[in-house]
N, C-alpha and C positions, 0 to 999 in steps of 0.2 A: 206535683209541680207540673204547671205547663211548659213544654221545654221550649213548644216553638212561640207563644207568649214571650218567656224571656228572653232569646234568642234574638226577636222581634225589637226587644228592649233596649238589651244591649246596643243591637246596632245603631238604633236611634239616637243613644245618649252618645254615642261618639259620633255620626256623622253631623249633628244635630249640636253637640259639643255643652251640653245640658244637660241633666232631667226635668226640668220646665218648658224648655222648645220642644226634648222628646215625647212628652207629655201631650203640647198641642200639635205632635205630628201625629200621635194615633190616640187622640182622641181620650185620653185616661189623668186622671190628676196626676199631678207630678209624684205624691206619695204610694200611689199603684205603683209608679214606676221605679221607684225608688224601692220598695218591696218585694218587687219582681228580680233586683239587681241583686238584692241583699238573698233573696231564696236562692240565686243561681249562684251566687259566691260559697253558701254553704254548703249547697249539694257537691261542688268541687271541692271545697276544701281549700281555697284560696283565694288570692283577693285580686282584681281582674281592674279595678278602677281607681285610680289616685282621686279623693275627692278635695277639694279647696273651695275658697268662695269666690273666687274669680273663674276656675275653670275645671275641668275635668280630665284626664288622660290615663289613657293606659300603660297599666304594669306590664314587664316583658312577659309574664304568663298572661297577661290579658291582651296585647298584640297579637299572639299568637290562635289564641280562640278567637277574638275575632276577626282575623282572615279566613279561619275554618267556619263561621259564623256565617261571614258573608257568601261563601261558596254556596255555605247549605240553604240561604233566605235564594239566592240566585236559582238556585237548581228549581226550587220547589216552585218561585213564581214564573218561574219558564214553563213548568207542567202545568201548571194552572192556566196560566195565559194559552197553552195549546190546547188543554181540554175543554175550555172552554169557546174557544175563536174556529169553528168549525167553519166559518165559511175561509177564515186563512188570508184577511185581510187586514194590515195591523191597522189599529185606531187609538187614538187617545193625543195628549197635548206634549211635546217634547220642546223644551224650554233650553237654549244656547247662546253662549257668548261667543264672540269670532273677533280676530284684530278687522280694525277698520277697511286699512288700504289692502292688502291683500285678501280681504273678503271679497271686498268690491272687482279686486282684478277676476279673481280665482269662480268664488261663487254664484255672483251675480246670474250666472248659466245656470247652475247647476242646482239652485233651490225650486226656480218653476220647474224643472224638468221631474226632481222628487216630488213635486206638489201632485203634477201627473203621473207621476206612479203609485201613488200613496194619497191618496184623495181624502182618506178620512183620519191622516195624520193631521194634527193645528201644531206647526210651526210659531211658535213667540222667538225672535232673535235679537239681541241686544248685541251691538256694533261698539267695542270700546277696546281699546289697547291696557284698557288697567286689567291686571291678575285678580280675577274676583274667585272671591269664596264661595266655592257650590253649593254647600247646606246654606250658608247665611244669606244668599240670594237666589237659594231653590231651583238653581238649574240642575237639570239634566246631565249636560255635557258643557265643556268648555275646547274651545277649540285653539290653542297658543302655540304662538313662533319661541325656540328655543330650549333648555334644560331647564325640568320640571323639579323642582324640589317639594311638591306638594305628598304630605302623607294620606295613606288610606285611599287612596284612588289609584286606578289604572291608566295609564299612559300610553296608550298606542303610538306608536312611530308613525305618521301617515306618509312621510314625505323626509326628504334632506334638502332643504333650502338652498339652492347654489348660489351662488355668486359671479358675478361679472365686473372683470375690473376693466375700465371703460375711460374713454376722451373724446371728446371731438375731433372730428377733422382737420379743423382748423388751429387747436392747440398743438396739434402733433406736428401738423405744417411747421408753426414757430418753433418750438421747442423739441421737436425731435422723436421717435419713437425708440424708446426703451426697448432691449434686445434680452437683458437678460434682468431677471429681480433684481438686480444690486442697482441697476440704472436708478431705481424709484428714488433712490436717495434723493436723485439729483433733479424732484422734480417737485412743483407744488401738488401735494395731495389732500383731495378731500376727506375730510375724518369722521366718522361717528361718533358721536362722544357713549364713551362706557364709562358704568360707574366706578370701573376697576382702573380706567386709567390709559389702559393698553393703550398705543398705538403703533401693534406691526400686524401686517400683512403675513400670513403663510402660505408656504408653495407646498403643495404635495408633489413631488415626480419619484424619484429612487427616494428620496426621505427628504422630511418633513423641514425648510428653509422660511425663518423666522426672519422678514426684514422690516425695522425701524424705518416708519416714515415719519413725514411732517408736510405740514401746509399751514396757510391762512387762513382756514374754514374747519372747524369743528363744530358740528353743531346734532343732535338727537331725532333729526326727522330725515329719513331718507328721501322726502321728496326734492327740500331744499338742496343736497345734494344733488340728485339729480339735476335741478337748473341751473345748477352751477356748473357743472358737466357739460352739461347744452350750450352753457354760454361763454365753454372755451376755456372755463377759468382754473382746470389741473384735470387733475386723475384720481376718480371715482371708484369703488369698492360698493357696487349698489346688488340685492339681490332684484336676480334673473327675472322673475315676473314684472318688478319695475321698469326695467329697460328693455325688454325684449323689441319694443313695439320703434323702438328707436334706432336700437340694431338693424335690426329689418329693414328700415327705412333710411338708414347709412345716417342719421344724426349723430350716431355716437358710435364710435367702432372699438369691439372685445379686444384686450390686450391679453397676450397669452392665452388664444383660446383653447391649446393643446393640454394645459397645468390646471389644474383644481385649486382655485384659490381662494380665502375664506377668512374672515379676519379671528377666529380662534384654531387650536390645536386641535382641538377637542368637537370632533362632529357630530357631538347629542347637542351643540350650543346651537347649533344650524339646522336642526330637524323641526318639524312641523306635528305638534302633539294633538290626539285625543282624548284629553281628562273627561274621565266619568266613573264612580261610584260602583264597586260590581256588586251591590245588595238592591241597587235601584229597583222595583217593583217593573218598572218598563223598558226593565235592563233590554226584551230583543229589540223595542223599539228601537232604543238610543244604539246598539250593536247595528241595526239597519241603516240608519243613517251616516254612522261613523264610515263602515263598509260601501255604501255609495259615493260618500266624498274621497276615499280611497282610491276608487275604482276610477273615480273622475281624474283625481289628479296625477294617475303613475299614466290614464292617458294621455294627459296635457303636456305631460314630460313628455312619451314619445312621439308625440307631436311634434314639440320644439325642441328638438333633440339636436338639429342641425343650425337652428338660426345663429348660434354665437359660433361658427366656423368660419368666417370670413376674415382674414388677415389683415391689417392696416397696411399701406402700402409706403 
């Protein structure tokens, strides 16, 4: 038996979610591949793959091999990829999804500045807010704001999303500035709408203070909030990259710049992820890039580390 053939197999039919797509990713009919599965099942002595005719998934002994599966396809194409790249320049095409608006804030820099480091990397980047499937749309990496429920992929934490809760100048003039959380009750807020429903606000300081807001505007694009913020009309709950430029420029002033405040409990909801595949064949590639956008963003944080410190008055 060829082990790293199967191996090879394996991985494919799960990331791939087939034996006919894993088939036409290396290149073999589907019943090689299906042959390959069925030798590597009885050399173990166990069954590794749930088959159906809609789809495929693994047994809890077949989860298990292939996490070790993956490790071993990882290790071997990293020695490959070094034994062979003696000049020690990576190359090849790395293929990414990124949400839109915070690309645009975030990235916009930070992809020519890799194009100049990395000259004979080819960049394809696809800009969308939907959660795509990395086998079924052959990315690389996927780059998403919040908690990842994705299986079989690794999740790098790049970043925590903060938060800024935020008003005008001129709403605060009429209406007053809130002294402590409970104030917000008594104020119109602007919402996000989530699927789950929520609408409170949490304060971290000695522990964790859950408070019930409400307003006239709930609506799923943080931009729209934001103009409504601008234009006076409550108090906004917007992440930090979106308003910083506003702060800065006193259109809209941080409330509670001293409290960490965030509209879940739970701060894997607010973190900033790297999905990618750890069998990918261009695993350092896609690890170089992830590690540059890292690099980029904990220093954009210390950067703006100080602009939401300005008290409303």
């Amino acid at each position: 038996m060829d082990m790293f053939s199967s191996l090879q197999a394996l991985v494919a039919v799960v990331e791939e979610g087939g034996f006919s797509s894993a088939g036409r990713r290396l290149s073999l009919a589907t019943s090689s591949v299906t042959r390959q599965i069925d030798t590597l099942e009885q050399y173990l002595g166990t069954v590794l793959l749930v088959r159906s005719t809609r789809k495929v998934s693994l047994t809890g002994a077949g989860e298990r091999y292939y996490q070790h599966a993956c490790r071993i396809m990882a290790d071997l194409s990293y020695a490959n990829y070094e034994a062979r790249d003696h000049s020690g320049m990576p190359r090849g095409i790395l293929r990414a999804s990124l949400p839109v608006s915070w690309s645009l804030q975030y990235l916009a820099t930070l992809v020519p500045e890799f194009m100049k480091q990395y000259p004979l990397i080819r960049l394809e980047l696809t800009f969308t807010d939907d959660v795509l499937d990395l086998a079924e749309n052959r990315l690389d990496l996927s780059i998403r704001l919040g908690k990842i429920s994705a299986q079989n992929v690794i999740a790098k934490k790049l970043l925590l999303q903060k938060r800024v809760l935020c008003a005008s100048p001129g709403y605060l003039a009429e209406k007053g500035v809130p002294l402590l959380p409970a104030d917000l009750r008594r104020h119109n807020c602007l919402l996000f709408s989530y699927s789950s429903g929520q609408t409170k606000w949490f304060f971290f300081r000695d522990k964790t203070e859950g408070v019930s807001v409400e307003g006239n505007l709930r609506c799923n694009n943080s931009q729209i909030l934001r103009q409504a913020a601008l234009g006076g009309q409550g108090i906004a709950l917007l992440p930090d990259w979106l308003v910083n430029n506003d702060v800065q420029r006193g259109d809209l002033l941080a409330l509670f710049p001293d409290i960490r405040v965030d509209v879940t409990a739970d701060e894997d909801e607010s973190a900033v992820y790297a999905l990618y595949h750890p069998s990918r064949r261009d695993i350092k590639m896609v690890k170089l890039f992830v590690d540059f956008i890292y690099q980029f963003l904990n220093q954009q944080e210390a950067e703006e580390a100080d602009i939401f410190c300005r008290k409303p008055g």
